[in-house]
N, C-alpha and C positions, 0 to 999 in steps of 0.2 A: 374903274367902273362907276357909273353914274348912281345917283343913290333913284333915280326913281324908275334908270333899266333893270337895277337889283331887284328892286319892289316886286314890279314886273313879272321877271324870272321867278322869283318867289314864288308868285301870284298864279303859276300856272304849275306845279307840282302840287301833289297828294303824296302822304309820306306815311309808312308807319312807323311804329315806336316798338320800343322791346319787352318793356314792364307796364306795371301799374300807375306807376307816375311817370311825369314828365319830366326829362332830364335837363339840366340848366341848356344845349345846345338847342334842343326841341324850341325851347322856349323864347331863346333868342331869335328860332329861326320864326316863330310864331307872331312876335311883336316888328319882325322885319319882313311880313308883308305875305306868310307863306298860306297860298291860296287852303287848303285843306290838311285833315289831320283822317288816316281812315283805322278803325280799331281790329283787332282780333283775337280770338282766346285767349290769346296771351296774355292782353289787357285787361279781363276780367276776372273778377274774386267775386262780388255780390252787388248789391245796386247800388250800394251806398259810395261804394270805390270807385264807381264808374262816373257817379255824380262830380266826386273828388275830383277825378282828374278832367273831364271835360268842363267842369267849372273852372280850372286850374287854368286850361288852356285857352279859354275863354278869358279871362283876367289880364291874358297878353293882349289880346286883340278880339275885343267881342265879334267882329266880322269874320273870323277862320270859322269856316264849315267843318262838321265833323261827319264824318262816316260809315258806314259798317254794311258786309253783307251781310242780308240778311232776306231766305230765298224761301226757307222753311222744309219740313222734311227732318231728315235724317242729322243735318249740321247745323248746330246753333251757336254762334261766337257769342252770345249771352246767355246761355244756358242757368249759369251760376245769379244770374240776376231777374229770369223770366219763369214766370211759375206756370203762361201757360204759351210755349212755345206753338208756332203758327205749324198750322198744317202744308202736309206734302202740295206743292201747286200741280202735280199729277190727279192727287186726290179730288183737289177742288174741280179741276176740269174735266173728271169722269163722273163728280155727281150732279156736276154742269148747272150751279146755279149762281147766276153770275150777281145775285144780291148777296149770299153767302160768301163765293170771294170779297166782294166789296169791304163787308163786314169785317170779314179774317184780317184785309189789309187793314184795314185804318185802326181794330185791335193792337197789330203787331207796331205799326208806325207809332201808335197814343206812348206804345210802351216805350217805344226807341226815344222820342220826344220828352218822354218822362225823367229821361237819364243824360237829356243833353244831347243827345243826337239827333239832327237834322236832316240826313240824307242817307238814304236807305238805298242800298244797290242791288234794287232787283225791281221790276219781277225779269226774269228769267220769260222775253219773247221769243224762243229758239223754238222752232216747229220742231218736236222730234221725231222727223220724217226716216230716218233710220235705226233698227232697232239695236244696232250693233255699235249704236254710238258711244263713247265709253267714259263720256265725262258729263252728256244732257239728264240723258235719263232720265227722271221723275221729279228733275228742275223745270222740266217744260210741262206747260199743263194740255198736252196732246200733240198726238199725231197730225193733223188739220190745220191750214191755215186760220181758217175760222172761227175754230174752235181757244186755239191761243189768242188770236185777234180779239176775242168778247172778252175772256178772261182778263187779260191784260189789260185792258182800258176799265173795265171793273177794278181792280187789282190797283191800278194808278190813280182811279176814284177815290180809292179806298186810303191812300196814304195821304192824301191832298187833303181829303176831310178833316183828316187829322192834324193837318199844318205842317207836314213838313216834306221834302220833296221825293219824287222816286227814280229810277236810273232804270228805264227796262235796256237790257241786251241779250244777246255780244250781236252788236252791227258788223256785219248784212245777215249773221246767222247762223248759228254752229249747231244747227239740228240734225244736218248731213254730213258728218265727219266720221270718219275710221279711224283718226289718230287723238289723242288727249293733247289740249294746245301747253300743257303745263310739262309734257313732255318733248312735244317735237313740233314740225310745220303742218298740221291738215292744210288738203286743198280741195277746194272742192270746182269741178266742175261744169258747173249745171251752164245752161245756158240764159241771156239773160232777162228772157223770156219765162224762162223756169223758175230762176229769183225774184223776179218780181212777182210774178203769180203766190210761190210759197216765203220764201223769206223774206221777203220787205213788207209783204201786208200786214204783218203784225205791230213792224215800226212804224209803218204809213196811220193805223188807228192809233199808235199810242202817241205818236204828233199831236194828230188831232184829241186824244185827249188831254195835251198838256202838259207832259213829259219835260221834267224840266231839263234833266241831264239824260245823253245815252254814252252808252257805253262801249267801245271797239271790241273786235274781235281779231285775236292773231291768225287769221287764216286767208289761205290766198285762194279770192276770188277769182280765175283764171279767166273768164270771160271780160273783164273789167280791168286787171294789172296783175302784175307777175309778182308785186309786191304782198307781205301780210294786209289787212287791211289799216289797223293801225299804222302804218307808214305809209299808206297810201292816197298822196292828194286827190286822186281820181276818185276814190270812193268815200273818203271822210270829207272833203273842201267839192270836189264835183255831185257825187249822187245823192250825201248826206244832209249837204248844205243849201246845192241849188236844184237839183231834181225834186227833193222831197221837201222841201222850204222850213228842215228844222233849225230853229233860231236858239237856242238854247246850247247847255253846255257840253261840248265831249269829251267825256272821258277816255283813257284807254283804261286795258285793263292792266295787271301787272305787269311792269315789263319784264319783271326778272324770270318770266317764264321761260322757258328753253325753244319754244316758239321764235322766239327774241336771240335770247341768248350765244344760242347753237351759232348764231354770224355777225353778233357784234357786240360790244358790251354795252351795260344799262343808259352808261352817260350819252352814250350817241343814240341809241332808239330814243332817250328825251329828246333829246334835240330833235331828231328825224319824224316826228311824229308829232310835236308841234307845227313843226314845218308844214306836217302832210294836213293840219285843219287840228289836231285835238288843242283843246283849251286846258286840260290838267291830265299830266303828265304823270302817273301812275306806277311808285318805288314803294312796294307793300311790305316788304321784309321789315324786320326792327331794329337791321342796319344801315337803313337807311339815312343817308348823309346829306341831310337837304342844304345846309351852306354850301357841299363841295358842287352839286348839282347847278344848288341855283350858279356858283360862279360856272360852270359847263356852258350854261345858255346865252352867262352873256361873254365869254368865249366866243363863243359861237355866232354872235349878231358882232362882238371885231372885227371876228376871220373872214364877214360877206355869207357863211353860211347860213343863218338864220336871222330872216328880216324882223328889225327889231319893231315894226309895225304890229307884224303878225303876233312877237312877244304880248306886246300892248292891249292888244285884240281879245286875246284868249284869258289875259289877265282880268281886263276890263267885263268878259262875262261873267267868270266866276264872282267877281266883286260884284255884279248885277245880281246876280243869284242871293249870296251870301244877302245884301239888301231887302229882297223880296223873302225872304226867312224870317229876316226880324221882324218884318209886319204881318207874318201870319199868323192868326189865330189858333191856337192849340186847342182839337178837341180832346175830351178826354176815352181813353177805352173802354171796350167793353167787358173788363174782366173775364175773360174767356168763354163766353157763351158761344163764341165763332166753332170755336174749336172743340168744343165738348160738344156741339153740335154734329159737324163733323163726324164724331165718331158714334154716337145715336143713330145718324142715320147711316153709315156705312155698316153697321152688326147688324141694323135692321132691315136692311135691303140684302143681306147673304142670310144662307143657312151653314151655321154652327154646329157642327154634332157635339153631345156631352159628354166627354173625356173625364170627368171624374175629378179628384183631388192629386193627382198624382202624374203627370204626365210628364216624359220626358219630353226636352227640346233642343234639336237641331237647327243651329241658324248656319245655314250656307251662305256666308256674307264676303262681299268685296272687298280684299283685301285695304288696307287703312290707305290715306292719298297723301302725299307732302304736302299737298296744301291746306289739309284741316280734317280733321277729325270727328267721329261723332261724339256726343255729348253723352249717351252709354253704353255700357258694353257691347250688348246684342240684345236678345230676345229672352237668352236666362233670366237675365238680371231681371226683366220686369214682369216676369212671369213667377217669379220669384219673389216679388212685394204682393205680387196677388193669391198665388198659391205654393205657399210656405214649402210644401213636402214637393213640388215639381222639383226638379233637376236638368241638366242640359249641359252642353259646350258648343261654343262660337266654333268655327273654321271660314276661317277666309285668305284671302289667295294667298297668305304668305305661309301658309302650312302647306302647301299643294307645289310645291317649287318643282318636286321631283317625284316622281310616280308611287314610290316604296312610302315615302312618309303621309302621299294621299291617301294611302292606301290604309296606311295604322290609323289613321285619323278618323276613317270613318269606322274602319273594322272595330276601335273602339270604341266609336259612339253605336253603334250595332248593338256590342255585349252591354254596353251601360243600359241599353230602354231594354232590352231582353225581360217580356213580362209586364209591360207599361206600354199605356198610350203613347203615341211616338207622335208630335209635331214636330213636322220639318218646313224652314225657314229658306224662301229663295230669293234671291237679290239677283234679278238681271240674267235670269241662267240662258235665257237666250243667245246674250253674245260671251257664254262664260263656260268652256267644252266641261272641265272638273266638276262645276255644278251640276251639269246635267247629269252625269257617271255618279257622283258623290246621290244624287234624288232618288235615281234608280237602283241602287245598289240598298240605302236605305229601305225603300220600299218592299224590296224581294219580299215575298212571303207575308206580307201585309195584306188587313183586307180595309173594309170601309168600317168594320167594328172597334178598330181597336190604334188608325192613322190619317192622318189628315196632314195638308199641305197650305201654307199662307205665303202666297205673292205678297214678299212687301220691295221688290220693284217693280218695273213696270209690270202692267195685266199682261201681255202679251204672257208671259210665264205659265199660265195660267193652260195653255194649250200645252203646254210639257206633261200636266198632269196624269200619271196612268189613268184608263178606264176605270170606275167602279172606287175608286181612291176620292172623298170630299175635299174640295179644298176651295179657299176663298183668296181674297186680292184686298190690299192695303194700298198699292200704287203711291206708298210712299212707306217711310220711316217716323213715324211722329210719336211720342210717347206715350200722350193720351188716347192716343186710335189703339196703337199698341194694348195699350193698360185694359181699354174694354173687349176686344177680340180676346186676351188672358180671361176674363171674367165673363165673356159667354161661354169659352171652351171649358171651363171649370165647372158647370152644372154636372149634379149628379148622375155617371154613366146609369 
C-alpha cells in the first residue's frame, strides 16, 4: 500500500474508542492520517479527562476532528462534565422560539468547544411525522416540515457562533419509520414528491444555512433505491450532492447498526458506502480497528472495487473541514441561561396543581436502548433532590416482558402511593400498549385532588389523559425542566 492511499483511507473513517484514554494503536492510527475520532459515555468521567484525552489526540495530529452526539433531552454522552445539559429539541420546537434554540445551540456547542470538541452531531432534522416512531421521538423538534426547518437552521446558527461545526440528520429522513434502524431495515415509502415536500425541506434550509457535515440514514428510500441510504450512490452522490448542491462532508451513521449488519459485515458497508458518496465512514463501537479498516479500503481500490479517486475525494473534505476549524473563532457560552430558561417558561405556560411534600412517583419509561443511556435514573431520582420525603419507582419496558410481572409492577406501585399524591410519568405511551394499561390502571379511582400526569415524551400523550385527571407535557427529558416541574408540584397542597 501506498503511504498516501493509506493516509487516504485513514482520512475518511470516524472511529470510536473504549476508555478514557487513548490507547497506543488509536494513536498511531491518529498520526497516520485518521480523518475523525467520535466520543461516548464511555469516554467520559469529568471535564478535565475529556480535555486530557482530546488534547492527547490532538498532540498526534492537530488536524483529527473530534466528535460527539450531542442532541439533548433525555441522553447526554457528557453528562459527568456539563452542569447545564441542553434541552429536549421537542421542547425547543413547541415553545417555538427560534432565538431560544439558537441560544441553547451555541450554549451547548461553547461547552463541547470548551473540552476540545469540534463537531457536534446533531441537530436531529427528522420531521416526526409518525407518532409511533420508536427511535425519533423528542429528537425531532416537530411534527411539521416547517416547524423543524426554522428550528434547525437556528439550532446550526447557534453552533457556528460558537465555532465549531454541526451535522444535522439522518438524510433523507427518519421521522416516518416503524422500525429502530439500530435494530433492523426501516423503509419507508413515500413517494418522491412526498419526501421532498416533508423530508428534504429540513436539509434543503440547513444547506442553506451552512451545514458543514450531514449525516446518512440507514433506511431504504424505495422511491429513489432499493438500497439503505447510506449505501446508496443515488441518494448520497445523486440527490444529496447534485440535486441539493451540498458541498460539505458526509457522514454515515454507525455502521455497526443491524440496519447494516443484518446483510453484511462492518468492513464492506465502509467500503460500500464511501463508494456510494460518504466522506467518513462511521465504526462507533470501542472496538473499533481503524488500521484493520483503513487496510479494508485500500484492499478495496486493488481489487477495482473502490475508486481510489473517490478515496481521495472524501479524504480531502474532511481535511477541508478539519482546516476551516482551526480558524474558527471560539465564542464562549452562555452558562445555562438557554436552559433554565427553558424551564421558566415551560412551568409558567402550564398549570401545576400542589401536591404537597410528599408525593409518590411513577415514571412509565422506555425501556434502556444499546445504544446509550440516560444520564439518570428517572423522575425519582430528581424528585427526590427536590422533595426529600417523595418516593417512586421507574418501570420501563424491560419489567413488562410478560403480562404477570406487569402486572406486580404496577399492583406494587398502587399499594406503595396508597394515601399520597400519585405523579405518574409517561414516555411515548402512544406507540407503547403497557404504558397506556400501566396509566390507566394507575389512575383507577383517582381524582383531580389527589393525581396528576407529566408527558415527558412527546405531547401527543397528553390526549391519553383521563377526563377531570391535571396533567402537563415536558416534550422531552431534560433535568433541569424536570427539577422545576418537581418544585412546582411541591407547593403546599
Amino acid at each position: 500500500m501506498t503511504d498516501h492511499l493509506a493516509r487516504d483511507a485513514a482520512g475518511a473513517l470516524i472511529v470510536g474508542l473504549p476508555g478514557t484514554t487513548a490507547s497506543d494503536d488509536l494513536r498511531r492510527a491518529v498520526a497516520g492520517g485518521l480523518g475523525a475520532v467520535i466520543l461516548f459515555t464511555r469516554n467520559v468521567t469529568d471535564a478535565e479527562q475529556v480535555i486530557a484525552l482530546t488534547s492527547s489526540l490532538r498532540a498526534e495530529r492537530p488536524e483529527l476532528i473530534i466528535a460527539i452526539d450531542h442532541e439533548g433531552g433525555e441522553f447526554s454522552h457528557l453528562a459527568p462534565a456539563d452542569r447545564w445539559p441542553l434541552s429536549s429539541p421537542r421542547t425547543l420546537g413547541d415553545l417555538d422560539d427560534v432565538d431560544l434554540t439558537r441560544a441553547s445551540a451555541r450554549d451547548a456547542a461553547a461547552t463541547l468547544a470548551s473540552l476540545g470538541i469540534d463537531l457536534m452531531l446533531s441537530p436531529s432534522v427528522d420531521v416526526n411525522s409518525n407518532p409511533a416512531n420508536p427511535i425519533i421521538s423528542t429528537r425531532s423538534f416537530g411534527t411539521t416540515a416547517d416547524r423543524v426547518s426554522r428550528h434547525g437552521v437556528a439550532f446550526i446558527e447557534g453552533v457556528l457562533e460558537a465555532g465549531i461545526a454541526a451535522c444535522p440528520k439522518h438524510f433523507p429522513g427518519h421521522g416516518d419509520v416503524a422500525v429502530d434502524s439500530h435494530l433492523d431495515l426501516p423503509r419507508v415509502d413515500r413517494s418522491i414528491a412526498e419526501v421532498q415536500a416533508v423530508e428534504l425541506a429540513p436539509f434543503k434550509a440547513a444547506i442553506a444555512a451552512g451545514a458543514d457535515v450531514i449525516m446518512s440514514a440507514h433506511i431504504v428510500f424505495s422511491a429513489y433505491d432499493d438500497q439503505p441510504a447510506t449505501l446508496s450512490r443515488r441518494i448520497l452522490t445523486g440527490l444529496l450532492r447534485a440535486e441539493l448542491g451540498f458541498g460539505g462532508v458526509i457522514t454515515t451513521d454507525a455502521l455497526e447498526m443491524q440496519a447494516i449488519t443484518n446483510t453484511q459485515s462492518i468492513e464492506d458497508a465502509a467500503v460500500a458506502s464511501i463508494r456510494a458518496g460518504a466522506d467518513l465512514a462511521m465504526i462507533a463501537t470501542g472496538t473499533a480497528d481503524a488500521a484493520a479498516l483503513t487496510a479494508r479500503i485500500v484492499d478495496a481500490v486493488g481489487n477495482g472495487s473502490l475508486a481510489g479517486e473517490r478515496v481521495a475525494e472524501a479524504a480531502g473534505r474532511v481535511r477541508a473541514l478539519a482546516a476551516s476549524l482551526a480558524e474558527r473563532k471560539r465564542q464562549p457560552g452562555l452558562d445555562g441561561a438557554p436552559v433554565r430558561e427553558v424551564a421558566e417558561r415551560l412551568v409558567a405556560g402550564q398549570t401545576f396543581p400542589a401536591l404537597g411534600g410528599a408525593p409518590y412517583v411513577v415514571d412509565l419509561a422506555q425501556g434502556l436502548h444499546p445504544a446509550w443511556h440516560p444520564y439518570f435514573s428517572g423522575l425519582p431520582e430528581i424528585f427526590a433532590e427536590v422533595i426529600p420525603s417523595s418516593g417512586g419507582v421507574v418501570l420501563r419496558g424491560r419489567h413488562h416482558a410478560e403480562g404477570a410481572e406487569s402486572a406486580d409492577g404496577v399492583a406494587a406501585a398502587i399499594a406503595a402511593a396508597a394515601g399520597r399524591p400519585l405523579v405518574v410519568a409517561v414516555q411515548d405511551a402512544v406507540r407503547t400498549p403497557w404504558i397506556r394499561e400501566a396509566l390507566d390502571a394507575l389512575l383507577a379511582g383517582r381524582s383531580a385532588a389527589d393525581a396528576f400526569v407529566l408527558c415527558t415524551g412527546i405531547p401527543e400523550d397528553q390526549a391519553l389523559v383521563p377526563a377531570g385527571i391535571p396533567s402537563a407535557v415536558t416534550s422531552g427529558r431534560n433535568v433541569v425542566v424536570l427539577q422545576a416541574v418537581a418544585q412546582a408540584l411541591s407547593r403546599p397542597a
